[in-house]
C-alpha positions as a printed NumPy array, in Angstrom:
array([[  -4.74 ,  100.325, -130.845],
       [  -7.393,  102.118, -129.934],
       [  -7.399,  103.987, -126.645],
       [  -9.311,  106.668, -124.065],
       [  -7.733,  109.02 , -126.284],
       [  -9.841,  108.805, -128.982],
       [ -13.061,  109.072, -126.724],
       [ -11.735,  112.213, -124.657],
       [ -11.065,  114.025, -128.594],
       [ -14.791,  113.217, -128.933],
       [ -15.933,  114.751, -125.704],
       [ -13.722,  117.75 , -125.834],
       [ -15.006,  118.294, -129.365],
       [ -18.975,  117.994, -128.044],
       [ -17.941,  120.389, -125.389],
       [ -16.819,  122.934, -127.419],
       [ -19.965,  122.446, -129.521],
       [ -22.191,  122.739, -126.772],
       [ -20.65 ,  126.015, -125.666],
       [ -20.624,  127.347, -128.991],
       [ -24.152,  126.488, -130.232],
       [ -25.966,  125.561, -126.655],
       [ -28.748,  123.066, -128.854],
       [ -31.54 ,  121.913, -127.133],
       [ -30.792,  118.588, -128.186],
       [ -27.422,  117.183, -128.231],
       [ -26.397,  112.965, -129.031],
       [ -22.815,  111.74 , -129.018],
       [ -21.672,  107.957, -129.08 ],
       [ -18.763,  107.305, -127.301],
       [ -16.469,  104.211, -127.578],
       [ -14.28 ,  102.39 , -125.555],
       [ -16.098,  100.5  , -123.273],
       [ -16.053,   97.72 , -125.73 ],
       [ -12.319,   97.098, -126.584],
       [ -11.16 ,   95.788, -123.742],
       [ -14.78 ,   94.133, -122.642],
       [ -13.857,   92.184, -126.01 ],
       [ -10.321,   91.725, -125.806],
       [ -10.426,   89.935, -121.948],
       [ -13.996,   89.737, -121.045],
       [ -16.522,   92.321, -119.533],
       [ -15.522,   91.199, -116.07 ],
       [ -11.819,   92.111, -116.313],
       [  -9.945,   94.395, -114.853],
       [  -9.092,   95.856, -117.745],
       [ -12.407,   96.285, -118.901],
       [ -13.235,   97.655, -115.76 ],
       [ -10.536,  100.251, -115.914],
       [ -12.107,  101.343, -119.244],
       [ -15.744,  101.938, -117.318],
       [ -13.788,  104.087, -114.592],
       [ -11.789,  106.122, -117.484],
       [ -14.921,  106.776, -119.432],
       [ -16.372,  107.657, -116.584],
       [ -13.504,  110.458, -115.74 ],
       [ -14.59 ,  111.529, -119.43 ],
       [ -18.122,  111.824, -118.843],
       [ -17.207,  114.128, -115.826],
       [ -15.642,  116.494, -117.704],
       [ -18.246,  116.991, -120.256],
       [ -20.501,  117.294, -117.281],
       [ -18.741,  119.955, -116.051],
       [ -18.544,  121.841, -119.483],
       [ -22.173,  121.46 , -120.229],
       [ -22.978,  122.749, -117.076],
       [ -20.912,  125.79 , -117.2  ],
       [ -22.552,  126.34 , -120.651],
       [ -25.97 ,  126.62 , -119.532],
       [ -25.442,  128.513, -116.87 ],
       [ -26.982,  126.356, -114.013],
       [ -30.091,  125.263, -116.377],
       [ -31.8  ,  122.15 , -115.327],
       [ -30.164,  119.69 , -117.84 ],
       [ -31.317,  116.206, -118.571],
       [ -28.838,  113.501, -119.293],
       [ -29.575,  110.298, -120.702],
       [ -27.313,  107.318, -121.117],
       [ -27.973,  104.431, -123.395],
       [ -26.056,  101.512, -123.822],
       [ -25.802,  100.35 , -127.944],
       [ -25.588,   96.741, -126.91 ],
       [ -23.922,   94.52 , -124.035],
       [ -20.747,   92.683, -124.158],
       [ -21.304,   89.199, -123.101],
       [ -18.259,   86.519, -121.939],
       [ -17.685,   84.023, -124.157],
       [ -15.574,   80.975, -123.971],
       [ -16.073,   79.383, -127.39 ],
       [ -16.005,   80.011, -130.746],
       [ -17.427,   78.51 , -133.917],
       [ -15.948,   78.526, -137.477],
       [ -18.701,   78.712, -140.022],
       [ -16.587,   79.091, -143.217],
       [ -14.325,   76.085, -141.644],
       [ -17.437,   73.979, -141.537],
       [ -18.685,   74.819, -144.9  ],
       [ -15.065,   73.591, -146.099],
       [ -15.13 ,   70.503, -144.411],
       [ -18.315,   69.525, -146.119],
       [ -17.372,   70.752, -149.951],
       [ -19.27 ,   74.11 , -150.186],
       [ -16.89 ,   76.321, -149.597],
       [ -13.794,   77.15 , -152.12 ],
       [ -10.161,   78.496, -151.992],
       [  -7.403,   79.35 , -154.53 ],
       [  -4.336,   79.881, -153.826],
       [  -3.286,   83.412, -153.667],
       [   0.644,   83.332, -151.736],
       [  -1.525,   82.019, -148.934],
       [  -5.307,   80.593, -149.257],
       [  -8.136,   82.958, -150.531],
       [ -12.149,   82.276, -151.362],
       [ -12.583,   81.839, -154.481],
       [ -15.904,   83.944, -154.587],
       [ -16.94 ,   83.332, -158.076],
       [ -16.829,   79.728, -157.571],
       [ -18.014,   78.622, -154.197],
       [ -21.272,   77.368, -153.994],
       [ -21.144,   78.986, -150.153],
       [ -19.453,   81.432, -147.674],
       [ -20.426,   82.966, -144.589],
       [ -20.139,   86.908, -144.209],
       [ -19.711,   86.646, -139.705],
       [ -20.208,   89.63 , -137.397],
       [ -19.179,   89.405, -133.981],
       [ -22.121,   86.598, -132.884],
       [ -24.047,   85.882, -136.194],
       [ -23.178,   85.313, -139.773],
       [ -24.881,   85.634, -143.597],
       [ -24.467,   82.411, -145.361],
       [ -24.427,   83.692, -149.266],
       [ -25.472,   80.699, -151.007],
       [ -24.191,   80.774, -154.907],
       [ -27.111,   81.398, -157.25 ],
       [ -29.366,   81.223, -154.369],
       [ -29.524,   77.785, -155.369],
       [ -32.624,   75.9  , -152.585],
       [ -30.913,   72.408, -152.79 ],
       [ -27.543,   74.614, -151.278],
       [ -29.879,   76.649, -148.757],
       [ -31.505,   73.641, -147.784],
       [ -28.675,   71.426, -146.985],
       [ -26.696,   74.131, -145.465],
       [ -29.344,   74.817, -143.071],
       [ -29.038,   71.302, -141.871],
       [ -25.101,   71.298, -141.702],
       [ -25.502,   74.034, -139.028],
       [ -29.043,   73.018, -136.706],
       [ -27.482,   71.334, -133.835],
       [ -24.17 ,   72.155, -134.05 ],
       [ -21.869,   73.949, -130.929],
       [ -22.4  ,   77.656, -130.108],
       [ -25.271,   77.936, -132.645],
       [ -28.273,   78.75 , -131.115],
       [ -30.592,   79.384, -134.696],
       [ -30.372,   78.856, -137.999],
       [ -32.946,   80.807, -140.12 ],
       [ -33.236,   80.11 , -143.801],
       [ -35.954,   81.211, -146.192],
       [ -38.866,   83.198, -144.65 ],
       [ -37.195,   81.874, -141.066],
       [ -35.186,   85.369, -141.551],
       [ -38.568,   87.192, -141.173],
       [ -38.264,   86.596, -137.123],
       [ -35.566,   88.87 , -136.826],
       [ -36.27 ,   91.414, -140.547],
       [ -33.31 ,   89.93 , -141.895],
       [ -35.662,   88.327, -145.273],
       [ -34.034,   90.922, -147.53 ],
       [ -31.972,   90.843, -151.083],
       [ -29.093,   91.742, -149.272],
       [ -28.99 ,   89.452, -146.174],
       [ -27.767,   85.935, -146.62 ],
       [ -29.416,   83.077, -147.788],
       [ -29.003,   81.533, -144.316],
       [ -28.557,   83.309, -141.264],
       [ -26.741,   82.108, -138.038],
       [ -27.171,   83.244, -134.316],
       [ -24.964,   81.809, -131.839],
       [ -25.61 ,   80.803, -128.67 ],
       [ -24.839,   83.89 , -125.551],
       [ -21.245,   82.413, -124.429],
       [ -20.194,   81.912, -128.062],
       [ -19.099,   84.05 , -131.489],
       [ -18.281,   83.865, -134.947],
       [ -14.891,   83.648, -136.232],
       [ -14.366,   84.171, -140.445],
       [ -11.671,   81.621, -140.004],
       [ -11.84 ,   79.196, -143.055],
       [  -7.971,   77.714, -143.748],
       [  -7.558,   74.432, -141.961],
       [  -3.717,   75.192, -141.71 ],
       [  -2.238,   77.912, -140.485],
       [   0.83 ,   77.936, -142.798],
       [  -1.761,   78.578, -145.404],
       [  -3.649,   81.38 , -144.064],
       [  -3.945,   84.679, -146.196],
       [  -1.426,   87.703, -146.202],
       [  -4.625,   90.212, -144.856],
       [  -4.722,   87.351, -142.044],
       [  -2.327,   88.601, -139.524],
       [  -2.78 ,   92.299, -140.437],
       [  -5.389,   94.669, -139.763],
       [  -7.615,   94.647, -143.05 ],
       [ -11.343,   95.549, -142.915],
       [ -11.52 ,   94.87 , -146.919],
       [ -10.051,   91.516, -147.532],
       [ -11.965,   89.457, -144.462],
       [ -15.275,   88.113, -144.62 ],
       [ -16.162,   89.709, -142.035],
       [ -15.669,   90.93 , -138.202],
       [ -11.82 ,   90.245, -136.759],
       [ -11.868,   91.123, -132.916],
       [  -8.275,   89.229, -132.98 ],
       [  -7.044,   92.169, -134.423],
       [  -7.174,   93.923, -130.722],
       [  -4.271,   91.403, -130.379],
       [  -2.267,   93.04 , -132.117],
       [   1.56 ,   92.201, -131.323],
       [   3.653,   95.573, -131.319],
       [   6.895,   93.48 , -131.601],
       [   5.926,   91.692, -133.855],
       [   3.761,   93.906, -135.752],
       [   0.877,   91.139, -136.915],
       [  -1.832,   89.338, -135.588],
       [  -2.306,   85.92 , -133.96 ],
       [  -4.133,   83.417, -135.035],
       [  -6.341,   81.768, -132.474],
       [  -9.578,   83.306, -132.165],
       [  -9.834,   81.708, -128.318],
       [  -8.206,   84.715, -127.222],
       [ -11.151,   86.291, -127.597],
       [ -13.197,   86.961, -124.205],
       [ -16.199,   89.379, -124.852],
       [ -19.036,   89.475, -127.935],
       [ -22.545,   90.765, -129.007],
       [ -25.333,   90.523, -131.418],
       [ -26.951,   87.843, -130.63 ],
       [ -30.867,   88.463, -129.828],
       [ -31.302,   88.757, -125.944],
       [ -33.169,   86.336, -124.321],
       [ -31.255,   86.593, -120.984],
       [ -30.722,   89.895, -118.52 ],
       [ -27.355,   89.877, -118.861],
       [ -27.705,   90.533, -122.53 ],
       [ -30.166,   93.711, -122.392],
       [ -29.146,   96.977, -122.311],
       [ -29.927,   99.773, -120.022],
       [ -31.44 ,  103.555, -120.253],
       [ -30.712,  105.764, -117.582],
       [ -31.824,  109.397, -116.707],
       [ -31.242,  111.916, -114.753],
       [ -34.375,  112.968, -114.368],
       [ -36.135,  110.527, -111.873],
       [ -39.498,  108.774, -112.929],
       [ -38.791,  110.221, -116.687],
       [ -39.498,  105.911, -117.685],
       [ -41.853,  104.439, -115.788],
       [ -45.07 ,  105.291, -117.393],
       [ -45.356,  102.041, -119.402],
       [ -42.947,   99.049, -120.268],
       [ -40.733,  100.141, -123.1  ],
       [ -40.244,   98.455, -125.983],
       [ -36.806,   98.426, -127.846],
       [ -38.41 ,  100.674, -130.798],
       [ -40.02 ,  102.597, -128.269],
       [ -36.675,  104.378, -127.746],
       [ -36.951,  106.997, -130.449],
       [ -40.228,  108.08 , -130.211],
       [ -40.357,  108.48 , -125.978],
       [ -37.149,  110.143, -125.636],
       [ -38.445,  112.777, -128.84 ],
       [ -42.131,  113.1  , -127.24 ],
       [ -40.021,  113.814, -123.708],
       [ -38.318,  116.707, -125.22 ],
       [ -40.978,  117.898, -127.281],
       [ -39.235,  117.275, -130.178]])
């Protein structure tokens, strides 16, 4: 349900901060480009309504910076967080793990994990998931690393010290990680009927889901739930880029401000800080 509303209450609130403490240095994030870039693609209308309403946004906290600093020579920078890519499938990694006996349900008025006993599950964000394998066990790991090389949408399957590639070889990252493929995400899915899917299923609930529900932008106002069919999906992220289309951009106002050297994606930080003398 979110809207533009909730961006403009963010800008109006950075505008009054600018004009009451005038920092040197001033960061704000502000959604809504990727709602409807998820909800019906990044090429939609209605995502592209969302760019020109932002953009109406930005204005106005154009207009009150400038009138704060009195006609000072202000830098702006825009950076994007990450890029919403199209997607036309969808993969179902707790599904999968049920189909092949490591994953476990009990039921609960409608089917639940049952965490403490299934030897698997997969915690999925948007376009990559953390399989938690029970006791760590390598015989698990190992053959669950095989159920998923190969299959649709999945683009990598890291296991072990594999998860070094992308600093995901942690205590707290799954035993398994999988990346899907650019036109593909990661739906938490894992009931084979939908008679028997949870209450939390067809509500919004960021507590009881393993993990990420962009369905949820679905939401049905006359109905007041949630449908079930993650192909309504259009729009993801998160996988690594290894295509244009997936990078993100930096712009300036300030021409020439980037084109010293390449920059690097940790570069960021340090170039923009050094810039300002910060």
């Amino acid at each position: 349900m979110a809207n533009i509303k909730s961006t403009a209450w963010i800008a109006d609130s950075a505008a009054w901060a600018i004009k009451e403490y005038r920092p040197n240095f001033f960061y704000i994030y502000l959604p809504h480009l990727d709602y409807a870039a998820q909800k019906t693609g990044p090429d939609s209308p209605a995502a592209q309504t969302a760019v020109q309403e932002l953009d109406a946004i930005i204005g106005k906290l154009a207009v009150a910076a400038e009138v704060a600093y009195q006609g000072q020579n202000l830098i702006w920078l825009a950076a994007s967080e990450y890029v919403i890519t199209p997607v036309d499938h969808v993969s179902y990694p707790n599904r999968f793990l049920r189909h092949a006996g490591l994953l476990t349900v009990k039921d609960d008025g409608g089917e639940v994990i049952d965490f403490a006993q299934t030897p698997a599950w997969a915690l999925v964000d948007h376009q990559f998931s953390h399989v938690f394998v029970k006791n760590r066990d390598p015989e698990v790991v190992s053959r669950v690393a095989s159920l998923f090389r190969g299959q649709p949408g999945i683009a990598e399957v890291l296991a072990g010290d594999e998860r070094k590639k992308y600093s995901l070889d942690h205590e707290r990252a799954g035993d398994v990680v999988l990346i899907s493929t650019p036109n593909s995400w990661q739906a938490y899915y894992y009931w084979l009927d939908d008679a028997k899917a949870p209450k939390f299923a067809r509500t919004v609930d960021i507590h009881n889901k393993p993990g990420y529900d962009p369905v949820e932008l679905h939401f049905d106002f006359a109905t007041k739930s949630i449908p079930l069919d993650a192909t309504l999906i259009k729009g993801s992220h998160g996988a690594p880029a290894t295509t244009e289309s997936q990078r993100g951009v930096l712009l300036s106002s300030q021409r020439g401000m980037f084109v010293e050297r390449p920059i690097a994606d940790t570069d960021i930080c340090d170039l923009v800080l050094r810039q300002f003398g910060i």
